[in-house]
N, CA and C atoms of all chains as a GROMACS GRO file, in nm:
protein
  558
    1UNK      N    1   0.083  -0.121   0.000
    1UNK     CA    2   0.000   0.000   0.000
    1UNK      C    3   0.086   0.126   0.000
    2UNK      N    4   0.236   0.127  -0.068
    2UNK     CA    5   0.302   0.227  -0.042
    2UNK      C    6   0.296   0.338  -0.192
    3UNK      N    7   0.315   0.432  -0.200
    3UNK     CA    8   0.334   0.487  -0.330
    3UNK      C    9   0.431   0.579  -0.330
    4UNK      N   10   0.510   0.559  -0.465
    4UNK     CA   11   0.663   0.617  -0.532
    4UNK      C   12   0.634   0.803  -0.494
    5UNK      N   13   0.740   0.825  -0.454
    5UNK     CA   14   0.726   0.996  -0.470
    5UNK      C   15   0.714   1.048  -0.540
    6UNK      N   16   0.763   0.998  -0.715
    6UNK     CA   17   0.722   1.083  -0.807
    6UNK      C   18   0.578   1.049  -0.829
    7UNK      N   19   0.540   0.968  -0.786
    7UNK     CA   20   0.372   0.967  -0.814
    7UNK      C   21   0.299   1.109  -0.758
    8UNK      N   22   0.333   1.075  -0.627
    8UNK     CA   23   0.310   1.197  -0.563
    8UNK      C   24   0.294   1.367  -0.626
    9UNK      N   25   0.437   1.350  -0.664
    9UNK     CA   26   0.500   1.467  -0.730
    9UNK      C   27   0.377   1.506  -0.843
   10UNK      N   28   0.380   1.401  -0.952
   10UNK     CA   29   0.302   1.430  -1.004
   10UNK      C   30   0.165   1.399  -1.046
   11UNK      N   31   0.106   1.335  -0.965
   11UNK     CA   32  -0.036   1.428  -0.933
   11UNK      C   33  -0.062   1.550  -0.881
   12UNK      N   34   0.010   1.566  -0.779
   12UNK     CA   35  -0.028   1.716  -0.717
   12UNK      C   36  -0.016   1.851  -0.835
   13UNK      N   37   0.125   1.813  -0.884
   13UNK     CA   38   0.129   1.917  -1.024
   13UNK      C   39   0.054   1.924  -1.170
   14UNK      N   40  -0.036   1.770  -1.173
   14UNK     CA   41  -0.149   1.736  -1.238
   14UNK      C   42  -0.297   1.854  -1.195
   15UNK      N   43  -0.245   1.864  -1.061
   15UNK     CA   44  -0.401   1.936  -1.045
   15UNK      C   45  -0.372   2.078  -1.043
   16UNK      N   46  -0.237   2.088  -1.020
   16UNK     CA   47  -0.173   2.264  -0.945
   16UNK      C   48  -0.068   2.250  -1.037
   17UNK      N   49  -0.085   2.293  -1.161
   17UNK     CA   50   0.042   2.310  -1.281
   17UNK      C   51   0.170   2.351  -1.267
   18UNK      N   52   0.145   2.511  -1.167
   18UNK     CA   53   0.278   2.567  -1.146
   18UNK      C   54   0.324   2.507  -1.006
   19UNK      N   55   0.257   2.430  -0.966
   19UNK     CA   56   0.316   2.387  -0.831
   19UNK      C   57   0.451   2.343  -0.835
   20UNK      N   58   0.549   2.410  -0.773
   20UNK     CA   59   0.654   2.372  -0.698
   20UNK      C   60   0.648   2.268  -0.596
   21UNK      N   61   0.704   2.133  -0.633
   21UNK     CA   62   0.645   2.021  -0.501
   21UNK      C   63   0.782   1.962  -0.454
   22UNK      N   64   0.816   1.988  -0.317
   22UNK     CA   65   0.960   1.945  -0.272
   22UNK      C   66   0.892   1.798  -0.210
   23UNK      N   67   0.922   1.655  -0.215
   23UNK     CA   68   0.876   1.551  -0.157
   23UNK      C   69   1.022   1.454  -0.055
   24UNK      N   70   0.961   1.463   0.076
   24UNK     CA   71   1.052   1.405   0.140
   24UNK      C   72   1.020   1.256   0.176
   25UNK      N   73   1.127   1.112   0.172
   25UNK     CA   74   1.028   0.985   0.252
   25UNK      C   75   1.083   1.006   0.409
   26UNK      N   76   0.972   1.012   0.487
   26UNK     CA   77   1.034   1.074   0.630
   26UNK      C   78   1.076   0.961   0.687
   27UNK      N   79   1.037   0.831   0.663
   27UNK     CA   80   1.039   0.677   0.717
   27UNK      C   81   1.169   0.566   0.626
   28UNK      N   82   1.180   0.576   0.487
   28UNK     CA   83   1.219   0.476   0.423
   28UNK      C   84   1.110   0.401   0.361
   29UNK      N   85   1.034   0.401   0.405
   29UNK     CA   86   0.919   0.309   0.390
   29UNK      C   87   0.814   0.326   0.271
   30UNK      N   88   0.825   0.407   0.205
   30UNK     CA   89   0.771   0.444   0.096
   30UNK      C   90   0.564   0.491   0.121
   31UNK      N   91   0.590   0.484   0.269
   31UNK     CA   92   0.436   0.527   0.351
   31UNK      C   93   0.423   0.644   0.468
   32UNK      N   94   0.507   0.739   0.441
   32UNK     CA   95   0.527   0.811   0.512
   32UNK      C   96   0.645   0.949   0.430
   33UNK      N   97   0.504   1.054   0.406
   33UNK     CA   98   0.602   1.170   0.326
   33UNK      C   99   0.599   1.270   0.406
   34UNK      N  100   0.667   1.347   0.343
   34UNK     CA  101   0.638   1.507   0.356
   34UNK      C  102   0.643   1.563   0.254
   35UNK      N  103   0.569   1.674   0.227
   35UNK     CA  104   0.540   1.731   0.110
   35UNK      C  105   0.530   1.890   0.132
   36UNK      N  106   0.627   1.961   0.066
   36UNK     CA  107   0.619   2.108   0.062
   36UNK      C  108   0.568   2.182  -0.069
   37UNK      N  109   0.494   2.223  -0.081
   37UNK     CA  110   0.395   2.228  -0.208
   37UNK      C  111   0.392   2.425  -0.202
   38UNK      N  112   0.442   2.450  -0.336
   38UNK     CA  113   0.437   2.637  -0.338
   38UNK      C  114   0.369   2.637  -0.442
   39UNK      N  115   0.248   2.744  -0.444
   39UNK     CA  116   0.190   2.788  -0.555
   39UNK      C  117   0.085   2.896  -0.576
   40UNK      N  118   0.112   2.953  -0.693
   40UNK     CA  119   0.050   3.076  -0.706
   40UNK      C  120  -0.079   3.067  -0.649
   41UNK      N  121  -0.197   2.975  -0.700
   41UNK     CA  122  -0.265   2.922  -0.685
   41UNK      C  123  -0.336   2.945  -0.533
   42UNK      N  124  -0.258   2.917  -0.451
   42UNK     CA  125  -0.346   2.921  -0.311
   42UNK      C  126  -0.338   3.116  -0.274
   43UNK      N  127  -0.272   3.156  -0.350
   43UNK     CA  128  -0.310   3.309  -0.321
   43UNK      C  129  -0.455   3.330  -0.254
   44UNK      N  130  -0.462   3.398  -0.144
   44UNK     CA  131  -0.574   3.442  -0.072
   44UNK      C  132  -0.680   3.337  -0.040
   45UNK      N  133  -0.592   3.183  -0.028
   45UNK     CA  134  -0.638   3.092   0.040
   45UNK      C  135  -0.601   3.064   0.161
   46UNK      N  136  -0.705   3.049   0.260
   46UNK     CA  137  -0.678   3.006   0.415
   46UNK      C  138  -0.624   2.839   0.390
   47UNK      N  139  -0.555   2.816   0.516
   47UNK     CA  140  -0.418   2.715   0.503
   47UNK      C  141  -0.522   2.566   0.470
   48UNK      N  142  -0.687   2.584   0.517
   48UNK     CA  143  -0.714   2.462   0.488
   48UNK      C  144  -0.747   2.445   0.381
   49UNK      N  145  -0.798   2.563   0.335
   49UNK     CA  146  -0.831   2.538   0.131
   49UNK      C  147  -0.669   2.497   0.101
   50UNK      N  148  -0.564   2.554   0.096
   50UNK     CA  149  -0.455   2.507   0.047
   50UNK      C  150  -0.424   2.367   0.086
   51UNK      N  151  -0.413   2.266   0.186
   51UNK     CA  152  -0.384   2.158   0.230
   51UNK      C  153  -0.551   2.099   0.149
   52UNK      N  154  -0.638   2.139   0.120
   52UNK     CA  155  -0.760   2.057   0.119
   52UNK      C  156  -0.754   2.018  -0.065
   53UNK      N  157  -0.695   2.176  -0.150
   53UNK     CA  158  -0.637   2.170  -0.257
   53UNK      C  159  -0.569   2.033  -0.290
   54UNK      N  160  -0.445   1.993  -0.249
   54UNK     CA  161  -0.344   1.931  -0.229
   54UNK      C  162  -0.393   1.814  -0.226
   55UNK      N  163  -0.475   1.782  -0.108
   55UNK     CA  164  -0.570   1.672  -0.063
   55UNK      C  165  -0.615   1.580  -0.205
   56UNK      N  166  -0.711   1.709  -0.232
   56UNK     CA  167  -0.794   1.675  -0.356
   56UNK      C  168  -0.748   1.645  -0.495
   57UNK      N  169  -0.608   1.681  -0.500
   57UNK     CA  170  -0.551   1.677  -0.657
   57UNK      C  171  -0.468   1.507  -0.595
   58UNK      N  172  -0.435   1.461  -0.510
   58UNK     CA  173  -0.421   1.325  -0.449
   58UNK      C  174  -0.547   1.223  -0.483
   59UNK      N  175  -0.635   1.281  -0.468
   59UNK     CA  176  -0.780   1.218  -0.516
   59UNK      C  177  -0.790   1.085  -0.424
   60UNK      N  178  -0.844   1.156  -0.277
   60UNK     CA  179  -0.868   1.080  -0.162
   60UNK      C  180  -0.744   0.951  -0.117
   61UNK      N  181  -0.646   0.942  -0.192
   61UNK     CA  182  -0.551   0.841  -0.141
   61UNK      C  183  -0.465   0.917   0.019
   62UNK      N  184  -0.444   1.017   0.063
   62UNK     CA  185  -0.421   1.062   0.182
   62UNK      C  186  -0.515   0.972   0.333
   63UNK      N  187  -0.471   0.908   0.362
   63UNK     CA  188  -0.534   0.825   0.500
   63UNK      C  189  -0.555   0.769   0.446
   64UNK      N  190  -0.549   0.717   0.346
   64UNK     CA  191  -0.597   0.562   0.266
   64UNK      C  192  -0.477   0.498   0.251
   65UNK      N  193  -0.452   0.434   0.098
   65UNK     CA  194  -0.323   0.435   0.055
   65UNK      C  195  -0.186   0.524   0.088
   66UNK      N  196  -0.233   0.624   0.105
   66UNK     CA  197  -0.078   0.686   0.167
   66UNK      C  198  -0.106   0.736   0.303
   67UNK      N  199  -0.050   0.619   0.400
   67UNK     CA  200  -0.120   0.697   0.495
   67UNK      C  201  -0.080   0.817   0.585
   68UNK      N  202   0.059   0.859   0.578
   68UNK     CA  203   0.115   1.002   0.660
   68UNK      C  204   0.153   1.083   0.570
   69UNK      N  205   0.109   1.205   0.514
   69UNK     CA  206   0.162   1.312   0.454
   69UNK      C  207   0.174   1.395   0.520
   70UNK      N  208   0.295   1.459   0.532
   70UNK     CA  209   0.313   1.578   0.668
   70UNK      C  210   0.336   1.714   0.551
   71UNK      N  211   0.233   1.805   0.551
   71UNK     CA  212   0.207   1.911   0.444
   71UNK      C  213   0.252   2.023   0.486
   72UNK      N  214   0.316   2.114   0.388
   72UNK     CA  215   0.367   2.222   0.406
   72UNK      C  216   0.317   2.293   0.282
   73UNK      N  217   0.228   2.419   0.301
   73UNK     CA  218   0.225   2.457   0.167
   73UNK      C  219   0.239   2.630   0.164
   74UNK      N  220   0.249   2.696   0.067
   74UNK     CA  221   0.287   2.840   0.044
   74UNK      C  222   0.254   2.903  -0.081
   75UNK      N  223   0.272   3.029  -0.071
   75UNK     CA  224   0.227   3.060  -0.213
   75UNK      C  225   0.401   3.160  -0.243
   76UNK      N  226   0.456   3.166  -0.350
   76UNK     CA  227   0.542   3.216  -0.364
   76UNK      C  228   0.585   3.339  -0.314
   77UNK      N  229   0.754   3.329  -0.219
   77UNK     CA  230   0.737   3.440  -0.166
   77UNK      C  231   0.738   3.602  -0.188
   78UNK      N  232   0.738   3.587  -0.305
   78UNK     CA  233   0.747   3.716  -0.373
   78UNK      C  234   0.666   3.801  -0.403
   79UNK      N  235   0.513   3.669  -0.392
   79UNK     CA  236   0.376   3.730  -0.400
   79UNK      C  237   0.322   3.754  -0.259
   80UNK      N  238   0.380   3.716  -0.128
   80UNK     CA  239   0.324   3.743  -0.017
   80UNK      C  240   0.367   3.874   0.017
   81UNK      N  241   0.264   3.888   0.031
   81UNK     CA  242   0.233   4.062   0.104
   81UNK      C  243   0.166   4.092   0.242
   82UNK      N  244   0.233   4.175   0.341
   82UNK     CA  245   0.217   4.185   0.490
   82UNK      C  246   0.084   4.314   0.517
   83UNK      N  247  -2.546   0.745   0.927
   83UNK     CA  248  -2.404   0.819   0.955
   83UNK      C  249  -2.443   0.957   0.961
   84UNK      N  250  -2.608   1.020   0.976
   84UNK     CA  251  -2.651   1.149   0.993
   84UNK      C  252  -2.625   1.142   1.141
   85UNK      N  253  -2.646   1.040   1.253
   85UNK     CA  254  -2.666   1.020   1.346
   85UNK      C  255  -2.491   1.059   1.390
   86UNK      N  256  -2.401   1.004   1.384
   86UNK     CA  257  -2.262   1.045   1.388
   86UNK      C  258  -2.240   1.183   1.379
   87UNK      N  259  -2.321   1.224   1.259
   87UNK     CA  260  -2.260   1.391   1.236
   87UNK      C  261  -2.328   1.450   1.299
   88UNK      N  262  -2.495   1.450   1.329
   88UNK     CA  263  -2.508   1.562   1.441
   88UNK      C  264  -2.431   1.500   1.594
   89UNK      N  265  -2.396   1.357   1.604
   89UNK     CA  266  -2.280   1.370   1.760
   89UNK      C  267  -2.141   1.433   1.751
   90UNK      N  268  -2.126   1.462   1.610
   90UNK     CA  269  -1.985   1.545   1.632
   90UNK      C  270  -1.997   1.684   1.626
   91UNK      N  271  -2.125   1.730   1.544
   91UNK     CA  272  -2.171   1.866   1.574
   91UNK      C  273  -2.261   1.895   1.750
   92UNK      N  274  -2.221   1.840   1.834
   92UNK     CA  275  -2.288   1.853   1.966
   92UNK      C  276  -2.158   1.821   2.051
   93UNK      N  277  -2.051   1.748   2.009
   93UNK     CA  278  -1.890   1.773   2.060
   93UNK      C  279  -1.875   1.877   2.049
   94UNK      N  280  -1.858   1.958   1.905
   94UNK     CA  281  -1.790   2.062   1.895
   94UNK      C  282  -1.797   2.225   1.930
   95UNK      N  283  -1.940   2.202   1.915
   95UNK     CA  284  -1.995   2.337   2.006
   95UNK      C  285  -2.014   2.341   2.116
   96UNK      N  286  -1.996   2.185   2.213
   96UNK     CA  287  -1.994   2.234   2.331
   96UNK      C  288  -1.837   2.218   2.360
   97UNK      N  289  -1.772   2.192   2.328
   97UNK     CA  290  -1.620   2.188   2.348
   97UNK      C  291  -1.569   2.284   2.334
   98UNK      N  292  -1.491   2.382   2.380
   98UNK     CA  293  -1.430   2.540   2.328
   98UNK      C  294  -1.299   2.453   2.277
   99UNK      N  295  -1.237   2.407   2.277
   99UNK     CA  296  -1.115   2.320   2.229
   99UNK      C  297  -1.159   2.169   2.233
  100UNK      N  298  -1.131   2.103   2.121
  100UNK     CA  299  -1.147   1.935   2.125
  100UNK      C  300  -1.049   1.916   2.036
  101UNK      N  301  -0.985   1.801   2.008
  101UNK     CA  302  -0.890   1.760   1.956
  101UNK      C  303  -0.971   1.587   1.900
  102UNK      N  304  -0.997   1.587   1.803
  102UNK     CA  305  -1.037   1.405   1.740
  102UNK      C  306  -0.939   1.348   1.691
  103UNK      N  307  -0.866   1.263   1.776
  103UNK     CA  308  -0.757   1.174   1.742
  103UNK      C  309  -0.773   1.040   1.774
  104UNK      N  310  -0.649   0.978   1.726
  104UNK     CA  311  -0.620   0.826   1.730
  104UNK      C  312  -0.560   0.836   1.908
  105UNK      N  313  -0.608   0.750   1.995
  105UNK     CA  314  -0.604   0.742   2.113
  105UNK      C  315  -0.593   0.855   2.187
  106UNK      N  316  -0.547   0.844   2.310
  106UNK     CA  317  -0.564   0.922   2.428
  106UNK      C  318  -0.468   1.017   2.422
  107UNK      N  319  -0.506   1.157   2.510
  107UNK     CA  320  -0.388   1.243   2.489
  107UNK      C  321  -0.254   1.169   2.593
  108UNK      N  322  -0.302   1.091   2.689
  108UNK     CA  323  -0.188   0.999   2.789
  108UNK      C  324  -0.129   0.914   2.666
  109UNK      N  325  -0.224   0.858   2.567
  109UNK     CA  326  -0.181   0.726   2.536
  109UNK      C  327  -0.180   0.765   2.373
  110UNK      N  328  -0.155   0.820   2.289
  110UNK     CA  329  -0.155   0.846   2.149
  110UNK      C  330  -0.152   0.773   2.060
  111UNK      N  331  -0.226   0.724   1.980
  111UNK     CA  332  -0.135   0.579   1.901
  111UNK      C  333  -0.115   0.594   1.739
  112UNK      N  334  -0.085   0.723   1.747
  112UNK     CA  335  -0.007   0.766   1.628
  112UNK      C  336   0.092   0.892   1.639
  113UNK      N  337   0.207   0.910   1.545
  113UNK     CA  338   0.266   1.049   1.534
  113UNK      C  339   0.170   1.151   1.542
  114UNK      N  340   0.116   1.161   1.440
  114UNK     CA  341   0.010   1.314   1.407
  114UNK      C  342  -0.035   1.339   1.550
  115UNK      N  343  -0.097   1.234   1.600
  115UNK     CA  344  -0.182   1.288   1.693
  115UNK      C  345  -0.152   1.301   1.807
  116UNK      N  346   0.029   1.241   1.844
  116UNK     CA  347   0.087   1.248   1.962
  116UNK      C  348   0.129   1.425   1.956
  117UNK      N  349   0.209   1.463   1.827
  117UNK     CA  350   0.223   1.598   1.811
  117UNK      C  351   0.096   1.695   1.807
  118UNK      N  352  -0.032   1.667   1.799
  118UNK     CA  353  -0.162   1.767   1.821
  118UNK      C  354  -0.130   1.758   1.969
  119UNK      N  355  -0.142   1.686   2.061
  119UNK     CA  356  -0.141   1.668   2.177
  119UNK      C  357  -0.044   1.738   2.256
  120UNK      N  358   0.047   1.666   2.193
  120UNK     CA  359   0.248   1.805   2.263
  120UNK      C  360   0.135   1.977   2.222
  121UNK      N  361   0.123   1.987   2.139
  121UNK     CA  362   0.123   2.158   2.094
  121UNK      C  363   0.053   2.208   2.196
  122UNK      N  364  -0.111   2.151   2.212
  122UNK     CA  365  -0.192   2.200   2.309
  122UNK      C  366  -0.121   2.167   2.444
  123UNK      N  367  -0.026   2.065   2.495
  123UNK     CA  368   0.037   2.092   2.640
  123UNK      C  369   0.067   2.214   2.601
  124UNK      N  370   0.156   2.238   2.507
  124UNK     CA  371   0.251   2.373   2.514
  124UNK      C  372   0.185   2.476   2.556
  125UNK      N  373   0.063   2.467   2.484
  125UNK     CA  374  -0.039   2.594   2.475
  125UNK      C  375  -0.101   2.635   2.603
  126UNK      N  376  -0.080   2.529   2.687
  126UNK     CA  377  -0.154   2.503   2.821
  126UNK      C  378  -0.317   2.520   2.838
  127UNK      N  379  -0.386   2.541   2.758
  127UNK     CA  380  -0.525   2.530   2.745
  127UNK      C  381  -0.575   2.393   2.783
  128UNK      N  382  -0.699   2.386   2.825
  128UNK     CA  383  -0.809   2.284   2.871
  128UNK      C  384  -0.850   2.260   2.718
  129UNK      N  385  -0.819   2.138   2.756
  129UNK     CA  386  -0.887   2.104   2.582
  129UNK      C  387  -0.965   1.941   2.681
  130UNK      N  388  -1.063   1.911   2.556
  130UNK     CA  389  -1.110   1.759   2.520
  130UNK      C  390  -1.071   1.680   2.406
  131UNK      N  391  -1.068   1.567   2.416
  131UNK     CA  392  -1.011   1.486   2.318
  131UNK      C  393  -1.125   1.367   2.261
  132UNK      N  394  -1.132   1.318   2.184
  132UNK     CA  395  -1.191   1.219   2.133
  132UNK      C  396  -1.151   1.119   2.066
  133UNK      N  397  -1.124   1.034   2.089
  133UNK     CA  398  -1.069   0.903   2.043
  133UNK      C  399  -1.146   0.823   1.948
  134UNK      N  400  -1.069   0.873   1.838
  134UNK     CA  401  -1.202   0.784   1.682
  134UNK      C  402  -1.182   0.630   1.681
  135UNK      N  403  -1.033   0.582   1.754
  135UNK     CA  404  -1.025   0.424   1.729
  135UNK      C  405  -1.150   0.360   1.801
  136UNK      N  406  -1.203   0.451   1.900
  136UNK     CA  407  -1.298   0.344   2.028
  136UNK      C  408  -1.420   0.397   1.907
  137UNK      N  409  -1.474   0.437   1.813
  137UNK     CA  410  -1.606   0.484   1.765
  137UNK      C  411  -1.540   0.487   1.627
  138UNK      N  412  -1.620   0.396   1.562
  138UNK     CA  413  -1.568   0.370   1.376
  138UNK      C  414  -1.651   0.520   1.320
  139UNK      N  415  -1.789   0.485   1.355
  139UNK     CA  416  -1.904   0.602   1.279
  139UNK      C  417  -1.834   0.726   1.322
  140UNK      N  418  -1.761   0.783   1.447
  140UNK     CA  419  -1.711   0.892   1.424
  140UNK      C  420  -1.588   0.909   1.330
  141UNK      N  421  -1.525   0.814   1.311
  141UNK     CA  422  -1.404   0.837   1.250
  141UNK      C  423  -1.391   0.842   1.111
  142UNK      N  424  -1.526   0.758   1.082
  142UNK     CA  425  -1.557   0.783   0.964
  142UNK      C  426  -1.623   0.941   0.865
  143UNK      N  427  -1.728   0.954   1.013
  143UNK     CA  428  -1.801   1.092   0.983
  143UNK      C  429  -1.713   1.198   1.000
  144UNK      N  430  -1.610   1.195   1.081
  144UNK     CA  431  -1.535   1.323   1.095
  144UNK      C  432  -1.459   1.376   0.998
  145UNK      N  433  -1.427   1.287   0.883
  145UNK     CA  434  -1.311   1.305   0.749
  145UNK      C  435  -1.470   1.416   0.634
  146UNK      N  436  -1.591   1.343   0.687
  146UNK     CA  437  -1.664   1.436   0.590
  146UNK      C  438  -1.763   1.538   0.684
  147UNK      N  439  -1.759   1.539   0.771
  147UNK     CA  440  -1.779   1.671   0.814
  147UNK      C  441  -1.679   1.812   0.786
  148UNK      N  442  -1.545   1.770   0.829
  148UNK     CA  443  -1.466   1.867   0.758
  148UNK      C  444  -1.404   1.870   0.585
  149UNK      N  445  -1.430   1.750   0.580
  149UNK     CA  446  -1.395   1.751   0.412
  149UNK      C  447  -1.234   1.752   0.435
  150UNK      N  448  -1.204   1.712   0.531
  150UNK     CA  449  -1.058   1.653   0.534
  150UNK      C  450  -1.003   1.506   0.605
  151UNK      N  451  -0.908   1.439   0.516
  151UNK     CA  452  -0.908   1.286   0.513
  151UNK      C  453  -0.818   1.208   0.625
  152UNK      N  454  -0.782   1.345   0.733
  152UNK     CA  455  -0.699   1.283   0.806
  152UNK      C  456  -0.784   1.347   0.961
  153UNK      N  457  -0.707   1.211   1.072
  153UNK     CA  458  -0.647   1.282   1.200
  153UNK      C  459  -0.585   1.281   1.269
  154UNK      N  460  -0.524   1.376   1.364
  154UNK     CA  461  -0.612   1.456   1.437
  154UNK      C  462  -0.655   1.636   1.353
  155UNK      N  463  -0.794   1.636   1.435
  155UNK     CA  464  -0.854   1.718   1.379
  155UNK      C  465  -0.902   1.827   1.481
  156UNK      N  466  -0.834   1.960   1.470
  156UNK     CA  467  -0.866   2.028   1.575
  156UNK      C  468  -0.993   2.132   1.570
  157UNK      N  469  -1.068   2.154   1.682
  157UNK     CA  470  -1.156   2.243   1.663
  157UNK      C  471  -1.193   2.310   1.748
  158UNK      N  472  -1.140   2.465   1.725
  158UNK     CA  473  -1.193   2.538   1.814
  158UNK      C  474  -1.270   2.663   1.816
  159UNK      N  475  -1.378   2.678   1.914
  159UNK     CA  476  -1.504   2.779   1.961
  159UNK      C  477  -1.558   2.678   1.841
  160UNK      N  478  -1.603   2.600   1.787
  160UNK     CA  479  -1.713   2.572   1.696
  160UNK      C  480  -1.630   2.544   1.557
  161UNK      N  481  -1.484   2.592   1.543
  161UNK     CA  482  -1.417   2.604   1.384
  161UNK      C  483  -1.354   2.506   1.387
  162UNK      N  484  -1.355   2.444   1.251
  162UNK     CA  485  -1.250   2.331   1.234
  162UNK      C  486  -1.109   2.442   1.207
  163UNK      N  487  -0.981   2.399   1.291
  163UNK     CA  488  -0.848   2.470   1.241
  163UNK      C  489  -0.753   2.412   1.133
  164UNK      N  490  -0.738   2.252   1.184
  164UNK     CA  491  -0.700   2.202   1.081
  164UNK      C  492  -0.622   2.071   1.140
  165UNK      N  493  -0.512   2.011   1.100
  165UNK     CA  494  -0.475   1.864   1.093
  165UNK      C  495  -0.337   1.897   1.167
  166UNK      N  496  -0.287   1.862   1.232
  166UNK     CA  497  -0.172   1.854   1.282
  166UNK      C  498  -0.041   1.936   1.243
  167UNK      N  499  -0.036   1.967   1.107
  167UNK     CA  500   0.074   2.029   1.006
  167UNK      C  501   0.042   2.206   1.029
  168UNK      N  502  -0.077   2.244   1.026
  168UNK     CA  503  -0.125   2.331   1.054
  168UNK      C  504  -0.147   2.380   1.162
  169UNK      N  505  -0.190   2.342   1.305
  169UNK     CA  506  -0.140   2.332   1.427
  169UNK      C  507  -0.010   2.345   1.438
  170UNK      N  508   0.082   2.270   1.373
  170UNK     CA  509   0.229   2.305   1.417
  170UNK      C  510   0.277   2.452   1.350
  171UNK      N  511   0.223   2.502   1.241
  171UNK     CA  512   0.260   2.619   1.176
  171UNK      C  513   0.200   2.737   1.229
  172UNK      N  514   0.108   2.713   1.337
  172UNK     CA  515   0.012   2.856   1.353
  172UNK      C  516   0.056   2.881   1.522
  173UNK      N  517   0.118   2.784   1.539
  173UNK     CA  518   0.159   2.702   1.720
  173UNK      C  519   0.305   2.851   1.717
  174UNK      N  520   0.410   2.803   1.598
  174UNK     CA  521   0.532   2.875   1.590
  174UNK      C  522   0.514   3.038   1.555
  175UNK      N  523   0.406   3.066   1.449
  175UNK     CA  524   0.379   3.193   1.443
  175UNK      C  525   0.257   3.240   1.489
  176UNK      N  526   0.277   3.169   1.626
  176UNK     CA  527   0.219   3.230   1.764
  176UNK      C  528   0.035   3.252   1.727
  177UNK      N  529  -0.017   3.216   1.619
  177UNK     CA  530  -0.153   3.217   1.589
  177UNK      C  531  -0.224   3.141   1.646
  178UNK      N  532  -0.161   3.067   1.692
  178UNK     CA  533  -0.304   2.958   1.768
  178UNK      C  534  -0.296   3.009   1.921
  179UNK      N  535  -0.173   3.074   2.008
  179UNK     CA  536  -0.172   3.086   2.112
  179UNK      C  537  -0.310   3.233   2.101
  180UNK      N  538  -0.338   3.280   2.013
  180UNK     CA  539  -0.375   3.392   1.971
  180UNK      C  540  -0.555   3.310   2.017
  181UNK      N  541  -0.549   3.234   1.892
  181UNK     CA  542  -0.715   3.171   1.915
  181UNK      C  543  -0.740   3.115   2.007
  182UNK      N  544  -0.660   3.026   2.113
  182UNK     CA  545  -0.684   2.964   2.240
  182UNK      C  546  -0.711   3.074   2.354
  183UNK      N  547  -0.673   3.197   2.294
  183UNK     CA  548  -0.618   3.308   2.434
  183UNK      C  549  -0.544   3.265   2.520
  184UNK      N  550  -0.430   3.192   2.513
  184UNK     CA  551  -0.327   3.171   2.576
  184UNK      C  552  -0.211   3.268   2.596
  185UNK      N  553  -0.224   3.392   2.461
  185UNK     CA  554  -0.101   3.438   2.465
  185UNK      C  555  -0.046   3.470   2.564
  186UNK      N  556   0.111   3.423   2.563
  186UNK     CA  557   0.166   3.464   2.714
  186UNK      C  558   0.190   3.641   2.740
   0.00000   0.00000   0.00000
């Protein structure tokens, strides 16, 4: 029930084009990631639309088939404004 | 499974902090949800916890009440905040001590 990181990789950039996706295996185990995900895209999204984004371009395999993704996501820092 | 979701909508509004995780905040029986648990010590707030392993129908209903596929799942005054990753990011830039009213 484990899945390859570039899978990962690319689905998420399947759903989020310009996504920047850094993928870490935090275990060895090929069931346990981390995922740092940047993109224009979540502009003037609260952190759960962005993680729920992410979620959804995975297409429900998060707690299923993959079961720990530890998420980090952002929108480029050049576009964040204080 | 309507029956599940109005018991998790009657947790959450009466809970000012609840935390829905995999075991006990003593006894954790996962990462994610041992680290939801560390943050709120940190935070020192009164929280409640709910343990989805002892109740399937909640654990099931709770991924679609919030429309998110993992837990632990935090919620507070009535808001879902978010999953553990998010808790740890709002914990460091001091935002959640903000929503708990903890700030020191």
């Amino acid at each position: 029930m484990a899945m390859a990181a570039e899978d990962i990789e690319t689905l998420i950039k399947a759903a989020i084009p310009d996504a920047e996706v850094t993928i870490r295996d935090l275990a060895g185990d090929g069931d346990h990631y981390a995922a740092r995900v940047i993109s224009r895209s979540f502009e003037g999204m609260s952190r759960i639309r962005q993680h729920q984004a992410v979620y959804s371009a995975l297409g429900g395999r998060v707690g299923g088939e993959l079961h720990a993704l530890q998420l980090e996501t952002a929108v480029p820092t050049e576009m964040t404004s204080d | 499974m309507t029956d599940a979701r109005s018991r998790i909508d009657e947790i959450v509004k009466n809970n000012e902090i609840v935390l829905f995780m995999k075991g006990t905040s003593l006894f954790p029986q996962c990462g994610f949800s041992s680290r939801a648990v560390a943050i709120l010590e940190r935070l020192g707030a009164s929280y409640e916890t709910v343990d989805v392993l002892q109740d399937p129908e909640i654990r099931q209903a709770i991924k679609e009440y919030s429309d998110w596929p993992t837990v632990p799942q935090l919620y507070v005054k009535g808001e879902f905040v978010g999953g553990s990753d998010i808790m740890m990011e709002m914990f460091e830039s001091g935002e959640l001590q903000q929503l708990v009213g903890t700030e020191a």
